[in-house]
C-alpha positions as CSV (number, residue, x, y, z in Angstrom):
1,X,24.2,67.3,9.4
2,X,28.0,67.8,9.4
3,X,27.6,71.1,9.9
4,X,25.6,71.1,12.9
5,X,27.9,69.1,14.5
6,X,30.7,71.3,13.7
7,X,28.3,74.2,15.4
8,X,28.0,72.2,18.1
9,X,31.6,71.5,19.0
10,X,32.1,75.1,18.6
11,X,29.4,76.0,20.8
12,X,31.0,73.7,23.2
13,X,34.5,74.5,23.0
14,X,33.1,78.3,23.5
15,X,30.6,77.2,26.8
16,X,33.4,75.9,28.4
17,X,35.9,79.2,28.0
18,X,32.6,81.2,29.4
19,X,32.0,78.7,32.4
20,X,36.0,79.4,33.0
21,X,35.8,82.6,32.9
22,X,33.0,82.7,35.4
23,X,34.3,80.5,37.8
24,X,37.6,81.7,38.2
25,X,37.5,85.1,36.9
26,X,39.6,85.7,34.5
27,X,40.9,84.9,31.2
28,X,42.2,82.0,29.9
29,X,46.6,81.5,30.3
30,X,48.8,80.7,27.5
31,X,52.0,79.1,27.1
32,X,53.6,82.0,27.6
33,X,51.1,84.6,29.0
34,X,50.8,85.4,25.3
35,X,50.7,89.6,25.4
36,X,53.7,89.9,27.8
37,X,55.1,88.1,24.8
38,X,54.5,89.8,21.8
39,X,57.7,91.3,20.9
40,X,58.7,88.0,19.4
41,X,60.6,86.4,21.7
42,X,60.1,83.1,22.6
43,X,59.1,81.6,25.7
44,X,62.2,81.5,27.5
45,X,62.3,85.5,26.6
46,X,58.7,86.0,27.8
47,X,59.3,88.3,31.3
48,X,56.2,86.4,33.3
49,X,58.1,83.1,32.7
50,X,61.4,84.6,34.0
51,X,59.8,85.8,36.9
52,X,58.2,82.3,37.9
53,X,61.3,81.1,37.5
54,X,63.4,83.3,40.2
55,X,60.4,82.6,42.5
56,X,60.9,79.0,42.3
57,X,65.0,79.4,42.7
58,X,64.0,80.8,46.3
């Protein structure tokens, strides 16, 4: 029994990424816009963050 409901939270949890998806058209955002990030730096590093933050200095 436990282990259908874990299938089923999963099943969820996945629906709801695929009806994202569809609706807006693209992925799902990190934090940190996660693959911009990968160098290992952290989010303050991350190059999309910096860039959201001179827009908003405008």
């Amino acid at each position: 029994m436990e282990l259908l409901l874990g299938i089923g939270i999963v099943l969820l949890a996945v629906g709801g990424l695929c009806a994202g998806l569809l609706l807006t058209g693209r992925p799902p955002r990190t934090a940190c816009d996660g693959i911009a990030c990968v160098g290992g730096g952290r989010c303050d590093a991350c190059p999309k963050r910096a860039a959201a933050r001179e827009r908003s200095d405008d």
